[in-house]
PAGUNU-858721 format. One record per residue (C-alpha): residue in one letter; x, z, y. Coordinates in pm, whole numbers, plus 50000, padded with zeros to 5 digits. Last residue first. Layout:
N
residu xx zz yy
A X Z Y .
...
% end
This chain:
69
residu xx zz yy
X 50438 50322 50022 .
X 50517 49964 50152 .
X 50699 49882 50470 .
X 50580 49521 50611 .
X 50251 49606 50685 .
X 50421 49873 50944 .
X 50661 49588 51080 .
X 50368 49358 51164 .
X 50135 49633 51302 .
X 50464 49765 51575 .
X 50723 50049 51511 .
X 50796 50363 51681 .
X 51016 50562 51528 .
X 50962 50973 51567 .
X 51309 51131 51395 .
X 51396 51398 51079 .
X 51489 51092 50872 .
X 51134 50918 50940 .
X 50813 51036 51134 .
X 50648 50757 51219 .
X 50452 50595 51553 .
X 50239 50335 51485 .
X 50144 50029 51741 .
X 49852 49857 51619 .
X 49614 49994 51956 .
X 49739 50348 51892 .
X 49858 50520 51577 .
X 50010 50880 51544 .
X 50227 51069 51359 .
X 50236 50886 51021 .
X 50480 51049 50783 .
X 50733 50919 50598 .
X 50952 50979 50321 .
X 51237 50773 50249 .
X 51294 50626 49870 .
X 51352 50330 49961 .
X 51484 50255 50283 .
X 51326 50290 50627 .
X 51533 50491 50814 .
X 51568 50309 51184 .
X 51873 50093 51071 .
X 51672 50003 50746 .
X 51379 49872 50904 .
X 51600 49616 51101 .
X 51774 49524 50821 .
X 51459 49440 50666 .
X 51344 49212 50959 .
X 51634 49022 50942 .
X 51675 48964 50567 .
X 51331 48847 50584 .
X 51032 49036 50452 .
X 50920 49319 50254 .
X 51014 49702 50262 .
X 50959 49877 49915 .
X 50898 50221 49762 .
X 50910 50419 50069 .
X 50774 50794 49989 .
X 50452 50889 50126 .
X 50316 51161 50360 .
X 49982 51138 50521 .
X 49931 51313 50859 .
X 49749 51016 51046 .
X 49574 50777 50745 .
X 49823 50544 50578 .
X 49680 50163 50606 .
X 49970 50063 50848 .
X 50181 50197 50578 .
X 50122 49905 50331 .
X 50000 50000 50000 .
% end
């Protein structure tokens, strides 16, 4: 399931991030590798802000259906 479907509070471990090299590098500087736990802080308008790594990322509706849980 895609993280952008989480509901606010939910915890889940990172059990694959699709797409292009480019945009999976990208997930992976910010903490989003497998295995990672995340938490959904707060979502607004498709942007989603996530608890990963002990930080708050902000990440758009394209990168969060991109990180599956």
């Amino acid at each position: 399931m895609p993280i952008a479907m989480m509901s606010i509070g939910s915890r889940h471990r990172v059990k694959m991030v699709k797409g292009n090299d480019v945009a999976r590098k990208r997930l992976a500087t910010m903490g989003f590798v497998e295995g990672a736990e995340v938490t959904v802080i707060a979502h607004s308008a498709g942007n989603y802000i996530l608890g990963v790594c002990d930080s708050r990322v902000a990440v758009d509706q394209d990168l969060a259906m991109r990180i599956l849980v």
